[in-house]
PAVO-293765 format. One line per field, with one value per residue (C-alpha): residue number from 1; residue in one letter; x, y negated, z negated. Coordinates in Angstrom, 1 decimal. Layout:
! residues N
k <- [NUM | ...]
r <- [a | ...]
xx <- [X | ...]
yy <- [Y | ...]
zz <- [Z | ...]
! end
This chain:
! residues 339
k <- [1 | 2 | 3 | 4 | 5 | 6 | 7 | 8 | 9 | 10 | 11 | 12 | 13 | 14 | 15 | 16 | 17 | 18 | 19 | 20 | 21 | 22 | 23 | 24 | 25 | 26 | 27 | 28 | 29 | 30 | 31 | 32 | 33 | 34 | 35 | 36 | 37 | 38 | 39 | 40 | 41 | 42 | 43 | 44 | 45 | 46 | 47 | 48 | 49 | 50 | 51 | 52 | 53 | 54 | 55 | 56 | 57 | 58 | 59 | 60 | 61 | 62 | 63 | 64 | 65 | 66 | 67 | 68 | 69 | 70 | 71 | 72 | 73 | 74 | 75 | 76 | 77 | 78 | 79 | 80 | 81 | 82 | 83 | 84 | 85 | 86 | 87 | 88 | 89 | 90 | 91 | 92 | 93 | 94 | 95 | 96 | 97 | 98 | 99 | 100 | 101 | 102 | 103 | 104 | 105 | 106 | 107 | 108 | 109 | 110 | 111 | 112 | 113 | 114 | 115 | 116 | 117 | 118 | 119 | 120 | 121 | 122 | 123 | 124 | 125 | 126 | 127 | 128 | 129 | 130 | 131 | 132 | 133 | 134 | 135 | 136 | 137 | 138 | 139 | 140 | 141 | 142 | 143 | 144 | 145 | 146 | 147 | 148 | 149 | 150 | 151 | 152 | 153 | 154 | 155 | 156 | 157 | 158 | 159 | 160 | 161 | 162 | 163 | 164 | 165 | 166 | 167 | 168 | 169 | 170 | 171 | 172 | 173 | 174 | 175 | 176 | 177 | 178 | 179 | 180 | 181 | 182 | 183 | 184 | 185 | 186 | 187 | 188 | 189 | 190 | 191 | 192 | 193 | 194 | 195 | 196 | 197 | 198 | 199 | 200 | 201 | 202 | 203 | 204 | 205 | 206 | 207 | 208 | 209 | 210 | 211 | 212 | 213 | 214 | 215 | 216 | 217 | 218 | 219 | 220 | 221 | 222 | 223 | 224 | 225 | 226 | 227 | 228 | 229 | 230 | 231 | 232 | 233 | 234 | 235 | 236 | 237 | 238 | 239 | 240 | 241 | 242 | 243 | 244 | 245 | 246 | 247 | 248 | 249 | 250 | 251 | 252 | 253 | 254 | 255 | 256 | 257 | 258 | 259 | 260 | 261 | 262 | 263 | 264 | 265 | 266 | 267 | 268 | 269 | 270 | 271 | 272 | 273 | 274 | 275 | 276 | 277 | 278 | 279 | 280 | 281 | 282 | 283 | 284 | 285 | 286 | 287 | 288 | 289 | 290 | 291 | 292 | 293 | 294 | 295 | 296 | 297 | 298 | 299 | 300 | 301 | 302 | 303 | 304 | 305 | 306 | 307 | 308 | 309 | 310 | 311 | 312 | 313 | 314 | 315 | 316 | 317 | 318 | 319 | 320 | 321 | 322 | 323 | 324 | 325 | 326 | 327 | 328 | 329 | 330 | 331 | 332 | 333 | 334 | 335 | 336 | 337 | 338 | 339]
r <- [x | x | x | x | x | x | x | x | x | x | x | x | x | x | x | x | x | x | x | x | x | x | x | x | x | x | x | x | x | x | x | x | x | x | x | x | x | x | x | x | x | x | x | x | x | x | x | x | x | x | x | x | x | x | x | x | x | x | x | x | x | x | x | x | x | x | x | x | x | x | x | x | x | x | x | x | x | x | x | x | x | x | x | x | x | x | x | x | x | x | x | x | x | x | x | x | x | x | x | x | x | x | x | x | x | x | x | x | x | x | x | x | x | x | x | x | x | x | x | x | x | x | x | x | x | x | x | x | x | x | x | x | x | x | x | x | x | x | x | x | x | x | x | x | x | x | x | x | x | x | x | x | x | x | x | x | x | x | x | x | x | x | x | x | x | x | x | x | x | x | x | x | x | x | x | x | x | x | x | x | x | x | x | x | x | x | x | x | x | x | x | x | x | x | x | x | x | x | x | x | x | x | x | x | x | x | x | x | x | x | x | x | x | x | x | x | x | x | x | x | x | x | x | x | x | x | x | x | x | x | x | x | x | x | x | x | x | x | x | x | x | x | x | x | x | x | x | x | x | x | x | x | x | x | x | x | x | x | x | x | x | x | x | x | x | x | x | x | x | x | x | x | x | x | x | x | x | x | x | x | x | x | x | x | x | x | x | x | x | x | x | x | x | x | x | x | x | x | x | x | x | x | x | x | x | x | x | x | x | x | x | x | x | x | x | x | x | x | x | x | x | x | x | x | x | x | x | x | x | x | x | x | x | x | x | x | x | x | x]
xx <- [50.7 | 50.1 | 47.5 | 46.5 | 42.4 | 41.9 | 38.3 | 38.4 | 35.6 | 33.2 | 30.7 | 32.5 | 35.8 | 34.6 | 32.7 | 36.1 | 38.1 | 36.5 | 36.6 | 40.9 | 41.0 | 38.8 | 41.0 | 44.2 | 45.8 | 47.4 | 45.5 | 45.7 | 43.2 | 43.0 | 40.2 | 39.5 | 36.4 | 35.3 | 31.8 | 30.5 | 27.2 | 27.2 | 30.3 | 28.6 | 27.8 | 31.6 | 32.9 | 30.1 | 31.5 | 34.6 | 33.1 | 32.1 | 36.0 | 36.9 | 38.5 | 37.8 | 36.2 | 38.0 | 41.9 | 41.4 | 43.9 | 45.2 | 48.1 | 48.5 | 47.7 | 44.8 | 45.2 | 42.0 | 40.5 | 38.5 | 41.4 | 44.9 | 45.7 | 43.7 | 45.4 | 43.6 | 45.0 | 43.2 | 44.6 | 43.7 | 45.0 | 46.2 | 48.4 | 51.2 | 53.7 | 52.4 | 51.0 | 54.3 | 55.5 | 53.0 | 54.1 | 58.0 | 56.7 | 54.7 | 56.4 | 52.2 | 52.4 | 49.3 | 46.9 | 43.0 | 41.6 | 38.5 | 38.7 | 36.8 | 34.5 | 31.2 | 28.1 | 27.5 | 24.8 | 27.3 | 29.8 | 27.5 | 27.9 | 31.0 | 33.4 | 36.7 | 36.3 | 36.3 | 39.1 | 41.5 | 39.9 | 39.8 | 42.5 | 45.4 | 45.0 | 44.9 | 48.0 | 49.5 | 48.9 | 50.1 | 53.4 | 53.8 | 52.9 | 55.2 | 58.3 | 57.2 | 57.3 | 53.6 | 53.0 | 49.3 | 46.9 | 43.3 | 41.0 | 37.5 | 36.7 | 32.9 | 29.7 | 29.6 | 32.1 | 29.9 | 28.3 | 25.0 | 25.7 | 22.8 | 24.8 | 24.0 | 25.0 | 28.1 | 31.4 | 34.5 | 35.7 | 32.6 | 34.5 | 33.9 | 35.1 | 32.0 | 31.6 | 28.0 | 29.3 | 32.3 | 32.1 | 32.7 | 35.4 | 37.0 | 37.2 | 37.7 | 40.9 | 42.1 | 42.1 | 44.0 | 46.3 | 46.6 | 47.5 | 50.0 | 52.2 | 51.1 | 52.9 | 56.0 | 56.5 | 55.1 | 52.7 | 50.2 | 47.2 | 43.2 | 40.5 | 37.3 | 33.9 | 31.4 | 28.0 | 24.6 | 26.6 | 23.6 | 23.6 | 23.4 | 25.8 | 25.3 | 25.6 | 22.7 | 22.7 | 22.0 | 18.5 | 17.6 | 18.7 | 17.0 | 13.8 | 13.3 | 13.7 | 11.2 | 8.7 | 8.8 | 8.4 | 6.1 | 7.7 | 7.6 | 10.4 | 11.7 | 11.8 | 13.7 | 13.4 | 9.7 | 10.7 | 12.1 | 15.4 | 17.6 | 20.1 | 22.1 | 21.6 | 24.5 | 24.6 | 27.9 | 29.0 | 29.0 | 31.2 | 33.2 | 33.7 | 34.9 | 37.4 | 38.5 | 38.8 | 41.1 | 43.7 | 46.4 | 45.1 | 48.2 | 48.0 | 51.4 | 53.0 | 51.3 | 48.0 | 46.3 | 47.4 | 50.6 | 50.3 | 46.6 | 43.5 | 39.9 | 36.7 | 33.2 | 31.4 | 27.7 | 24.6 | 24.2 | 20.6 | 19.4 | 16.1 | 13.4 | 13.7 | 10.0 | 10.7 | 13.0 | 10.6 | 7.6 | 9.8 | 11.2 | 7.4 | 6.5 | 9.0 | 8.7 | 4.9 | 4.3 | 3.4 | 5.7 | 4.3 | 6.1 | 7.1 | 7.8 | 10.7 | 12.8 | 16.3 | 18.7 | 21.5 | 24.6 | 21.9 | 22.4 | 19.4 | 20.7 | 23.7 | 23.7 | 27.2 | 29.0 | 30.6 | 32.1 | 36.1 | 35.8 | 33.9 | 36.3 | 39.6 | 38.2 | 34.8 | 32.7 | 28.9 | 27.1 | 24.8 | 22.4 | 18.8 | 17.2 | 14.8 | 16.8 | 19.3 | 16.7 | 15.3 | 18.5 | 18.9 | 15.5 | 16.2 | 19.4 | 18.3 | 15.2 | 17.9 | 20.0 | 17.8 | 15.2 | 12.1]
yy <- [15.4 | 19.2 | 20.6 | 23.9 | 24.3 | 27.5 | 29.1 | 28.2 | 30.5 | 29.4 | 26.5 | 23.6 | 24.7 | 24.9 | 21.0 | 20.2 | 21.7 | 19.4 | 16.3 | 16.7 | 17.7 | 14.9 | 12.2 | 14.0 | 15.9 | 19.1 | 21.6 | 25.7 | 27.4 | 30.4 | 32.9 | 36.5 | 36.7 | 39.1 | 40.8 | 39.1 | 37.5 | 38.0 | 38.1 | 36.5 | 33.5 | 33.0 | 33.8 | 31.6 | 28.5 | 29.7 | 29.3 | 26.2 | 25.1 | 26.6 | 30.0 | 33.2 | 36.0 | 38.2 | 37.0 | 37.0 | 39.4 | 40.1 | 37.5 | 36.1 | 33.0 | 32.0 | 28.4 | 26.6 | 26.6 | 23.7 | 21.4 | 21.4 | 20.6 | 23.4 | 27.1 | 29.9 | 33.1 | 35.8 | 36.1 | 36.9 | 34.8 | 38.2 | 38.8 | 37.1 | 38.3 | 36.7 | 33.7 | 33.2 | 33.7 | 31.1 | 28.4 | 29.1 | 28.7 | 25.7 | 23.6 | 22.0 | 19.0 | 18.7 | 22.0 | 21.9 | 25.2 | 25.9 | 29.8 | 31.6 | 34.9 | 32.3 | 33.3 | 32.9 | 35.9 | 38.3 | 37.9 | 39.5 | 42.3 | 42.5 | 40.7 | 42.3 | 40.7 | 37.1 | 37.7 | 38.4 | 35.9 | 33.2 | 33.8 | 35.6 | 34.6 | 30.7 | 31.9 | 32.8 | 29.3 | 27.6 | 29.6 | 28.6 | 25.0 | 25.3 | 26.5 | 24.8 | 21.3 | 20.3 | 17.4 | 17.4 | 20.5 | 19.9 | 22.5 | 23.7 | 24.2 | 23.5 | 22.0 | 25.5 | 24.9 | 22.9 | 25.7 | 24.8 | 21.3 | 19.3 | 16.0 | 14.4 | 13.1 | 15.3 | 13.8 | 14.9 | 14.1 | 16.6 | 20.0 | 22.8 | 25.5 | 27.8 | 29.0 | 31.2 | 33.2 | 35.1 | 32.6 | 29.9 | 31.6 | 31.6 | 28.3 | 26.9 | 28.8 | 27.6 | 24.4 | 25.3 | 26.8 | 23.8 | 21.7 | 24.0 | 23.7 | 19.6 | 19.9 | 22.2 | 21.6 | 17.8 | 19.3 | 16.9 | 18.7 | 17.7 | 19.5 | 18.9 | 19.6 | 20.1 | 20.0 | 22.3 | 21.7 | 22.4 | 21.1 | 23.2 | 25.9 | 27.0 | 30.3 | 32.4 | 33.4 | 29.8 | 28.1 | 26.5 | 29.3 | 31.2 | 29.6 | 28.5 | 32.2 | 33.4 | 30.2 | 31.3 | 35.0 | 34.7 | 36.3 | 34.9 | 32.9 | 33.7 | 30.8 | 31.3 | 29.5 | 29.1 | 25.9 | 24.5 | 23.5 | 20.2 | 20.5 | 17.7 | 19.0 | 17.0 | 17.2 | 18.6 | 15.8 | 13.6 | 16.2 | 15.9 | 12.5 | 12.8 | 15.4 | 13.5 | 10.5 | 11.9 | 13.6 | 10.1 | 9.5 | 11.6 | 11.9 | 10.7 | 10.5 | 7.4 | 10.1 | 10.5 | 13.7 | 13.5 | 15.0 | 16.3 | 15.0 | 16.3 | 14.8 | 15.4 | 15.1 | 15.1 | 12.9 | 11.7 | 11.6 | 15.2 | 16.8 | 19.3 | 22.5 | 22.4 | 18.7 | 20.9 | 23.5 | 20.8 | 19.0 | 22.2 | 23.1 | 19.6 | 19.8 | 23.6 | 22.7 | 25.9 | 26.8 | 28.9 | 31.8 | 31.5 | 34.3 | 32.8 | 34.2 | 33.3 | 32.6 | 34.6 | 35.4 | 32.9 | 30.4 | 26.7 | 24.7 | 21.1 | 19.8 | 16.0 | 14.7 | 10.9 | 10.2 | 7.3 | 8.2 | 9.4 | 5.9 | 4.4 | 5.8 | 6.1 | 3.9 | 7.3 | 6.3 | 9.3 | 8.4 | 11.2 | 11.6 | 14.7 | 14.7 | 13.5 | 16.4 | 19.0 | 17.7 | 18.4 | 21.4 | 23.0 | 21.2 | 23.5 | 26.8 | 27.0 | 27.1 | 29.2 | 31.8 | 31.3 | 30.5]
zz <- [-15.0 | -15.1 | -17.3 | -18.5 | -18.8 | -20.7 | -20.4 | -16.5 | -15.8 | -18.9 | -19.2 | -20.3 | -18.9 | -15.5 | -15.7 | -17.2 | -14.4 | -12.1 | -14.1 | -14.2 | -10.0 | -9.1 | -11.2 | -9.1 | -12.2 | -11.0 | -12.8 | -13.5 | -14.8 | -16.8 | -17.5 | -18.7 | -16.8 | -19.6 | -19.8 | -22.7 | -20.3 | -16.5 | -14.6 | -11.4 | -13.4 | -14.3 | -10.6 | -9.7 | -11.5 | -10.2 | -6.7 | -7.2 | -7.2 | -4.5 | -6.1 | -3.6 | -5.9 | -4.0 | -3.9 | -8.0 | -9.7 | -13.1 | -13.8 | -10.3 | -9.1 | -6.3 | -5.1 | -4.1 | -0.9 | -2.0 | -3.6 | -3.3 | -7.1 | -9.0 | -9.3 | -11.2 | -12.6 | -14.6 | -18.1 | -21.2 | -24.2 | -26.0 | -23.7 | -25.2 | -22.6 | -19.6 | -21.5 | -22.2 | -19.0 | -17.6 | -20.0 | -19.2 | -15.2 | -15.4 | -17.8 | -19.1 | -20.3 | -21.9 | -23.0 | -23.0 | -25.3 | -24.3 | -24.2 | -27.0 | -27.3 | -27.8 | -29.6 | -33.5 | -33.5 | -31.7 | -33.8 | -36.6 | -34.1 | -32.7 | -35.6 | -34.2 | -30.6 | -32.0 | -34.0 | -31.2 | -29.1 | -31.4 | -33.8 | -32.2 | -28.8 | -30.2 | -32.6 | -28.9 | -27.5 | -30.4 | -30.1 | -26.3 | -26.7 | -30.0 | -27.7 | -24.0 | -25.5 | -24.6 | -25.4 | -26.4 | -27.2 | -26.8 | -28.1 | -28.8 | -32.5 | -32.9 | -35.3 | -36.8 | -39.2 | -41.8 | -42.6 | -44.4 | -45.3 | -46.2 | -45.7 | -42.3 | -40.5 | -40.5 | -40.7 | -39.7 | -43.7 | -45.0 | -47.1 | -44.8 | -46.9 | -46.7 | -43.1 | -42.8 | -39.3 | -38.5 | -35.5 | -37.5 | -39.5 | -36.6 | -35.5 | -39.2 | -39.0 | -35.7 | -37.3 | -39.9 | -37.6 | -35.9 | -38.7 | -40.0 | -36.1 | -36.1 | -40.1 | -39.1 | -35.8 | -34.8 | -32.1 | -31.6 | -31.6 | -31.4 | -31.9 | -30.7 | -32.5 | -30.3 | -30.8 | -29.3 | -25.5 | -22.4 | -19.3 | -15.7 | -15.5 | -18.9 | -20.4 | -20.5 | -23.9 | -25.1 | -25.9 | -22.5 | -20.1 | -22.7 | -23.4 | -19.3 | -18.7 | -21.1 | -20.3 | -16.6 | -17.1 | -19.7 | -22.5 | -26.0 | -27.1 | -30.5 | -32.5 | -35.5 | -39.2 | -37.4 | -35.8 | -39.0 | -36.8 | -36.1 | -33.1 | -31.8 | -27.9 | -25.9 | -22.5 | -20.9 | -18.8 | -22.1 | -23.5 | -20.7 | -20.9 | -24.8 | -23.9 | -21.0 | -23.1 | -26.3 | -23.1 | -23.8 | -27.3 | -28.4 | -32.6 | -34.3 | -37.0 | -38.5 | -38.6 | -41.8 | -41.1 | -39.0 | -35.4 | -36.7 | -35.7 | -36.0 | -33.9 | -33.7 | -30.0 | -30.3 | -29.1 | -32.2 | -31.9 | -32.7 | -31.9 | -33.9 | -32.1 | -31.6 | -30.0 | -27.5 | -26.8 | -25.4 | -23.9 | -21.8 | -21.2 | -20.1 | -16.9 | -16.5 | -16.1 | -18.2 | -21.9 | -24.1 | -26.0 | -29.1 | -31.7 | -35.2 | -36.9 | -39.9 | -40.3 | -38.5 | -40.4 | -39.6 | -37.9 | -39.4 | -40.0 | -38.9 | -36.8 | -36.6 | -35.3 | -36.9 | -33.7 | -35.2 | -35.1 | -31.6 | -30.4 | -32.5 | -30.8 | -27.2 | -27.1 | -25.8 | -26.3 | -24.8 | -22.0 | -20.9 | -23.4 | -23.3 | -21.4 | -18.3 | -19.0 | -19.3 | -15.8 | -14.1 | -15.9 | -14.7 | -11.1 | -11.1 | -12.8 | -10.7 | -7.6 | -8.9 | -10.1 | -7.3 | -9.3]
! end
């Protein structure tokens, strides 16, 4: 089976990457590499599988040094033409959608970038599965799109009509996208909610590369809604193993929605923000200094995933607690940033 991974170069893409080479799939990855948090960290992960920095060029593919079944090539979902042209190459049987400008705060900031990433270059990969006959598309929406909901835990059946971030706007309509090619065209498509993802190898904008940064060089961590936060933190290979798990669970036409399926992934057992914080300066063996602030504008106060349709349809039960992740997370950001 050949498989497209999409966001190659990103966080869960790159964990994702290796889960598909190590269980023999033949697998190309695709990545902008774009400048939205340190390149080296992305080229870095790319490393990691075996892709030379060096030999990467725009729309051309580098096979592995590392394992025979992985290609990468530099694209950018916009580009329709040679999206397009890797599809009609390839012949994917199944596409994983993990590529997305990130970030709900920057998209206060930068609205126009997430609506090429996130809407046309997903209206581009819906157009190519549409015509290439794949014959399942995986894809990243995410827990943002409930909004403010004060219903928990939060079900995959829950209205989200009232997005509170661009970001979110974003992903709510790649669903809707979704559904509409899953209506017209019988593209079996799932989409993923994921929920408050961390692990090592995560991006340095989030809340542990964050906090363990500021912890360690003794800068104040701004804490926002002061501490009044609920966050479902999951660890990434428990992610990993939910994606890997809905890859032959192909929606059909018996679907409460035919071809069309929604799921949460989460831990299911979320944490105060404060909670996270101690437990960060417990292994760290150092105490934060912490600047209270309120809300930030597109923030959510609680995210608190029902996992029951995805336990249901593929038995996942995540397995790592969060203290455990945060250990391997500080074990590995203390050697990759020297400290």
């Amino acid at each position: 089976m050949k498989i497209l991974v999409t966001g190659a170069a990103g966080f869960i893409g790159f964990y994702v990457v290796q889960k598909l080479i190590k269980h023999g799939f033949q697998v190309i990855g695709i990545d902008n590499i774009n400048a939205y948090y340190d390149v080296n960290l992305k080229y870095a992960r790319l490393g990691e599988c075996g892709i030379d920095k060096d030999k990467i060029e725009i729309n051309r593919s580098v096979q592995s040094n590392k394992y025979e079944n992985y290609l990468f090539q530099k694209t950018d979902l916009v580009d329709q033409e040679s999206l397009s042209r890797l599809f009609e190459t390839e012949a994917f049987d199944v596409v994983i959608n993990l590529a997305a400008q990130a970030g709900v705060r920057y998209s206060i900031e930068n609205p126009y970038s997430y609506i090429q990433s996130n809407v046309v270059g997903f209206i581009n990969i819906l157009e190519c599965c549409r015509h290439h006959q794949v014959k399942h598309l995986v894809y990243a929406s995410s827990s943002s799109v409930y909004g403010m909901s004060n219903k928990l835990p939060l079900s995959e059946d829950d209205v989200v009509d009232f997005p509170v971030s661009l970001y979110a706007a974003t992903k709510k309509s790649d669903e809707l996208m979704a559904h509409t090619y899953s209506y017209l065209y019988h593209l079996p498509t799932t989409g993923l909610r994921f929920f408050t993802v961390y692990g090592p190898w995560g991006r340095p904008d989030m809340s542990p590369m964050l906090f363990a940064d500021s912890i360690l060089s003794q800068r104040p961590i701004r804490v926002f809604n002061n501490g009044d936060m609920l966050r479902d933190f999951t660890y990434i290979d428990d992610i990993v193993d939910g994606i890997f798990g809905v890859l032959s669970c192909i929606p059909d036409a018996v679907e409460p929605h035919p071809y069309y399926r929604l799921l949460n992934i989460g831990h299911s057992e979320p944490v105060l923000l404060m909670q996270f914080i101690h437990s960060l300066e417990e292994i760290l063996g150092q105490t934060a200094c912490l600047e209270m602030c309120p809300m930030q504008a597109g923030d959510v106060k609680e995210t608190f995933a029902d996992v029951s349709k995805l336990k249901a349809l593929t038995g996942y039960t995540p397995h790592t607690e969060l203290k455990q992740g945060l250990e391997i997370f500080v074990s590995w950001y203390r050697k990759y940033n020297n400290k």
